[in-house]
VEXLOLO-937427 format. One record per residue (C-alpha): x, y, z. Coordinates in nm, 2 decimals, always signed. Layout:
N
(node (X; Y; Z))
...
END
This chain:
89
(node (-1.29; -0.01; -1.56))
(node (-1.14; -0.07; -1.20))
(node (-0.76; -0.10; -1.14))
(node (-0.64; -0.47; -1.03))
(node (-0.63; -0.41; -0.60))
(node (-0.30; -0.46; -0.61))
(node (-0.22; -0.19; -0.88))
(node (-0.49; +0.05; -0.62))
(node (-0.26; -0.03; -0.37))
(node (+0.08; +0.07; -0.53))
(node (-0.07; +0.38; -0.70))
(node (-0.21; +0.50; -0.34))
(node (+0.16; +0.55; -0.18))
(node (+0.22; +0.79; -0.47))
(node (-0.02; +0.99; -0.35))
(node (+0.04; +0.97; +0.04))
(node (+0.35; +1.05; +0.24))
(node (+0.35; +0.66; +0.42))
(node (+0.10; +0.44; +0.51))
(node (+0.03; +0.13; +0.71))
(node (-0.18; -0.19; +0.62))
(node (-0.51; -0.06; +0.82))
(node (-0.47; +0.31; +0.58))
(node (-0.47; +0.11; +0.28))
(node (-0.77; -0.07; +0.34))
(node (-0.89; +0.22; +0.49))
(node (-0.86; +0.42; +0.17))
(node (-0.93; +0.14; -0.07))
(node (-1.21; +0.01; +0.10))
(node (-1.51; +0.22; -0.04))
(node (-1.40; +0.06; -0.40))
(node (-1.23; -0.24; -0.33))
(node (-1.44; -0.32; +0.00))
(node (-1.60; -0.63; -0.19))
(node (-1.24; -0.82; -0.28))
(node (-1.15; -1.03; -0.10))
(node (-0.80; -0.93; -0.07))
(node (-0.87; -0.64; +0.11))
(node (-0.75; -0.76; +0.44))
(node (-0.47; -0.73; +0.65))
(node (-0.26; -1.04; +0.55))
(node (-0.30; -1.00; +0.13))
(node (-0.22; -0.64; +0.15))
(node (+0.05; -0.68; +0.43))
(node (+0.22; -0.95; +0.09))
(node (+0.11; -0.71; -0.17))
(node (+0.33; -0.42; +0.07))
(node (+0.60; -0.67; +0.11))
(node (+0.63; -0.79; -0.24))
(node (+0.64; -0.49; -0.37))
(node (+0.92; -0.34; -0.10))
(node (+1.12; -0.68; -0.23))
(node (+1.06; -0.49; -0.62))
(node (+1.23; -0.18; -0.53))
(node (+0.91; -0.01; -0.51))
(node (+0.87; +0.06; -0.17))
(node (+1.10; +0.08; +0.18))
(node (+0.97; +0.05; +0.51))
(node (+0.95; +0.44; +0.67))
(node (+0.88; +0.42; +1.05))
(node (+0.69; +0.23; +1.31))
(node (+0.47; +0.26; +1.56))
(node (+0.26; +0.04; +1.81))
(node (-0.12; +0.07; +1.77))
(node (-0.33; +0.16; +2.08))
(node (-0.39; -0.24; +2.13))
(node (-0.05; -0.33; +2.06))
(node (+0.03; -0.41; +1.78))
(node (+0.32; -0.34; +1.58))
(node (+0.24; -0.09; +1.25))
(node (+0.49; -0.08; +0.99))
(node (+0.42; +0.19; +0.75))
(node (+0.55; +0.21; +0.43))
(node (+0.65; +0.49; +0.16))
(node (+0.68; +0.52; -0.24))
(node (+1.07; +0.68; -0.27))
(node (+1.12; +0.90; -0.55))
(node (+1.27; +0.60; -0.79))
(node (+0.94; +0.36; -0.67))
(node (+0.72; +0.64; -0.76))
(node (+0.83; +0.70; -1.12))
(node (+0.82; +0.34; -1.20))
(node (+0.49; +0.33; -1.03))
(node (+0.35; +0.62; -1.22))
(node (+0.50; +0.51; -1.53))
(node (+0.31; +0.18; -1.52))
(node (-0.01; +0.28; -1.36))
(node (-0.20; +0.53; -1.54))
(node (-0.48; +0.73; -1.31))
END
């Protein structure tokens, strides 16, 4: 049985370095593509909430080649064990 999206999404920054919005979806999309949460504003809330848990921090920045503003973000050690400890593979 599939993860809930939002439990994908959490367990995927314990296995990258950082990631923006767009990588998520990116990453998620060939098993998740059909949810309807898979877009830009529900994960950018998903990230957010979960940075306002303790389970994520903003890592760097960068502007996109149309302009817009990327904030990636990162599992820290801490976010990661709880992650992995609640989220089985």
């Amino acid at each position: 049985m599939k993860k809930p999206l939002n439990y994908a999404i959490l367990k995927y920054f314990t296995k990258v370095e950082d990631a923006c919005v767009e990588d998520v979806i990116e990453a998620l999309k060939g098993e998740y593509g059909n949810f309807k949460a898979l877009n830009k504003k529900d994960v950018l809330s998903a990230l957010m909430t979960a940075e306002a848990n303790g389970l994520l921090e903003e890592s760097r920045f960068e502007m996109s080649e149309s302009g817009e503003l990327l904030i990636y973000y990162r599992a820290h050690e801490e976010g990661a064990a709880t992650i992995n400890k609640y989220i089985k593979d």
